[in-house]
N, C-alpha and C positions, 0 to 999 in steps of 0.2 A: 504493500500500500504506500508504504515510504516514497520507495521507488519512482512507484505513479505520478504520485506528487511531483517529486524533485524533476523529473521528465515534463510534467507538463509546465510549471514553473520556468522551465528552459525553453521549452518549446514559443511560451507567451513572450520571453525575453527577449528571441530571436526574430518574434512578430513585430515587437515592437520597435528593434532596431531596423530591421527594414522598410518602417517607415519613416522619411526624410523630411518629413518637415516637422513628425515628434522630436526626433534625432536633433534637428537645428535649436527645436525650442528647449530640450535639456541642454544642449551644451551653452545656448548663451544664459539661463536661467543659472545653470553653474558658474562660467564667468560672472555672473552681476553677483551671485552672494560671495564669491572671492575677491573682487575687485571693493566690495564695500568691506568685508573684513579685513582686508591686508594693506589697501592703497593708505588710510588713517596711523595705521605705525609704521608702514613704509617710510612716506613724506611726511609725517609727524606733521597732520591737519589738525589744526582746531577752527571747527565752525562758529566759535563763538567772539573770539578776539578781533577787534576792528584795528584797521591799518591805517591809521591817520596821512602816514606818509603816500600811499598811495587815492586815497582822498576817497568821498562819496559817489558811489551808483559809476564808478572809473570802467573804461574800459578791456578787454580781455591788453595781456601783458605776459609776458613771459613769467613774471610773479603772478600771478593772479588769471590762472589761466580762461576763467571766465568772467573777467574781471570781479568788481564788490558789489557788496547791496547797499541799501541806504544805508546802512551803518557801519558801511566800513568794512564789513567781514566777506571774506573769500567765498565766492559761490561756487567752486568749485569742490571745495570743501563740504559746503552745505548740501552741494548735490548730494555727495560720495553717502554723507548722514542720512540725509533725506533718504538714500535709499533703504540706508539700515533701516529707518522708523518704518518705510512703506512695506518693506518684505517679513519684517518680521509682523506689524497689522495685519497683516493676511495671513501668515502662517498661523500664528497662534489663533487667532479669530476663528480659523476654520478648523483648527483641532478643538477649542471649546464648542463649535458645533457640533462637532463629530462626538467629544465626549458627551453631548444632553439628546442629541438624536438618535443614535445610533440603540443606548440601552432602553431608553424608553420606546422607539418601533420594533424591538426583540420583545419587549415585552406586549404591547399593544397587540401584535401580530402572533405569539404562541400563547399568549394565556386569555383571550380576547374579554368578552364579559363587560363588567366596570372600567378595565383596564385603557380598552380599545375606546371604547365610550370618550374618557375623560379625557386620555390624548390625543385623539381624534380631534374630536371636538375643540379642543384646545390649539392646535396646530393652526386648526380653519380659523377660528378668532386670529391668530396673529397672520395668517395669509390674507384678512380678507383686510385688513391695513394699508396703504401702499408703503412699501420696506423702506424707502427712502426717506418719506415725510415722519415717520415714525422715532425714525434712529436719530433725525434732526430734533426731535422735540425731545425724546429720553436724553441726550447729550446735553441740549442746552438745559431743561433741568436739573442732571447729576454735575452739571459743570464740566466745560472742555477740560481732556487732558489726555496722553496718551493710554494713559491704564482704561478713562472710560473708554472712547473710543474703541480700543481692543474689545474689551468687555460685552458693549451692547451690539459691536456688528455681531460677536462669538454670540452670543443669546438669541439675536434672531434669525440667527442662520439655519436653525438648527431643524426648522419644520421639513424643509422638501428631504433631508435627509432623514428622518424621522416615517413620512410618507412611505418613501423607496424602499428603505427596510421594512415596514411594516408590509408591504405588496409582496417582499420577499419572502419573508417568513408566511407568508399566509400561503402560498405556493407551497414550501418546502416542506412543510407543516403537515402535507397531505400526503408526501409519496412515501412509499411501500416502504423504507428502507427505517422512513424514522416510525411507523408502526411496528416494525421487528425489532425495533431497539425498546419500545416501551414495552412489548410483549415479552421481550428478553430481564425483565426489570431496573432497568437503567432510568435516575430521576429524572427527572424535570431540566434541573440546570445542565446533568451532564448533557442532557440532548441536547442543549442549547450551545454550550461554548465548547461540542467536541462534530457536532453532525450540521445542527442549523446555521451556527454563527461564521464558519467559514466559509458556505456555499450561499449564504445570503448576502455576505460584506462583500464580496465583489463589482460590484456594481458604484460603492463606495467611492474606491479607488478613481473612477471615473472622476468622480462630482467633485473630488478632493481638488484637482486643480482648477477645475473652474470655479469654485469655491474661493481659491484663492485669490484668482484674476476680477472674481466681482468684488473683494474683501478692500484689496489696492486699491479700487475704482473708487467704492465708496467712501473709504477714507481719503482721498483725492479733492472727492465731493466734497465730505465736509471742511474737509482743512480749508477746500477755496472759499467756501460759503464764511468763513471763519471762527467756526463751532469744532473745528477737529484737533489737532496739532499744532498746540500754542506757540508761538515764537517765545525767544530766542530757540526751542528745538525745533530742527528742520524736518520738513518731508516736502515730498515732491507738491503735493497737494499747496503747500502753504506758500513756498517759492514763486509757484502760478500765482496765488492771492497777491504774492506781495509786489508783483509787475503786471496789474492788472489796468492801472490808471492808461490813458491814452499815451501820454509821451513813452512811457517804458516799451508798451505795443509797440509802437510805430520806432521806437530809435534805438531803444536796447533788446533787440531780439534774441542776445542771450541770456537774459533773467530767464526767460519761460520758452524758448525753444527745447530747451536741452533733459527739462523736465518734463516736458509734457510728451516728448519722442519716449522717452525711458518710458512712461507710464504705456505709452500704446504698444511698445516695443515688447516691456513684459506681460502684460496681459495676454497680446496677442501669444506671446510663449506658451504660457502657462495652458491655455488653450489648444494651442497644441500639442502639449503634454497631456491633457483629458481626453482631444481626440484619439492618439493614438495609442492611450491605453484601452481604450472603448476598443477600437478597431481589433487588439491583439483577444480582448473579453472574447469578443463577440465579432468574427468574421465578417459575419450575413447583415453588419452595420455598415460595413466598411462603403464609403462613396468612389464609384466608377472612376 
């Protein structure tokens, strides 16, 4: 059975490497979390120190390779940050999804009853919200900062993953193999996290990165809106905010070109990171 596994495991691996445009969007999704953790004590950046000598909102410089902001501090610096704060927003955000959805449609979906009822039900109240205006209003009343922000996109992520799972188990729930295990006398939970839990989490893996690419997005949104990612800490989101006036538009186009590429760059990544592990899942998905 080991065997099986580790074979099919490899099998999915090699699906997935031959497709070339998942393949582009890991290797640069890897380059950006290396370049944000190494380029910072490489060149020993600090985002937050202003350069009086090279003066206010100055242009790109061989110091100052995208030149400053209005205060004097290196944007190139702020990017490199900005990206830490955006990548890790979306990483963690979507693994707190993953941890509130995932146990609760294992549960909704094998024990149904009250269960299924309450989280059900519950899922549909927070989907029938629009996800955007929602997360705008819990931030501005918990107060901007980067802990909320992580926090409430992670909390309301958590339904369409919650859903899936639950459609999953309610499937798996029924074939022959997990009745020979209850017939066999094996509880409750072992069918869950030894038969159900691995053949239902698949699908997961999918949602996980596009999960991520919406998690970026929406912190993007709110830093611009300026409810997300307080200054002096940067994110990509807040750097857009902070050359948003007319003359910056029109005359400094590297305050927010360079930010707003990276945000479309990664998402689009991470996206195809979900496609092509969809595709290596599940074949008969796969687009002509």
């Amino acid at each position: 059975m080991k065997f099986i596994k580790n074979v099919r495991q490899t099998a999915l691996f090699q699906s997935f490497k031959k497709n070339k445009r998942a393949m582009l969007g890991l290797c640069y999704v890897l380059a950006e979390i290396a370049v944000v953790i190494l380029f910072p004590l490489v060149f020993r950046m600090d985002p937050y120190i202003s350069d009086g000598d090279a003066g206010f909102l100055s242009g790109p410089t061989l110091r100052h390779w995208m030149g400053t902001d209005a205060a004097g501090r290196d944007l190139f610096a702020r990017t490199i940050y900005g990206g830490r704060v955006s990548l890790l927003v979306g990483i963690i955000s979507t693994l707190i999804s993953v941890s509130i959805g995932l146990p609760l449609g294992l549960l909704a979906g094998y024990y149904r009853g009250i269960w299924e009822t309450v989280v059900m039900r519950t899922a549909d109240v927070f989907m029938s919200f629009p996800s955007m205006i929602l997360i705008l209003v819990l931030v501005s009343v918990a107060g901007p900062s980067l802990l909320t922000v992580i926090l409430i996109i992670g909390v309301m992520g958590w339904t369409a993953i919650a859903k899936l799972i639950y459609g999953n188990v309610l499937s798996i729930s029924r074939k022959e193999y997990i009745e020979a295990g209850r017939a066999a006398g094996k509880n409750n939970w072992s069918l869950i996290f030894t038969e159900i839990l691995p053949n239902a989490a698949g699908p997961v893996w999918v949602i996980l990165s596009f999960r991520v690419g919406g998690a970026i997005l929406t912190e993007s949104g709110l830093s611009f809106l300026g409810v997300g990612v307080q200054a002096p800490k940067a994110s990509w989101g807040n750097l857009i905010n902070a050359a948003q006036n007319l003359s910056n538009l029109m005359l400094r186009p590297w305050m927010w070109i360079p930010p707003g590429f990276l945000i479309i760059f990664t998402v689009i990544s991470f996206n195809f990171i979900g496609e092509g592990v969809r595709d290596a899942l599940d074949p008969k998905m796969k687009l002509s």
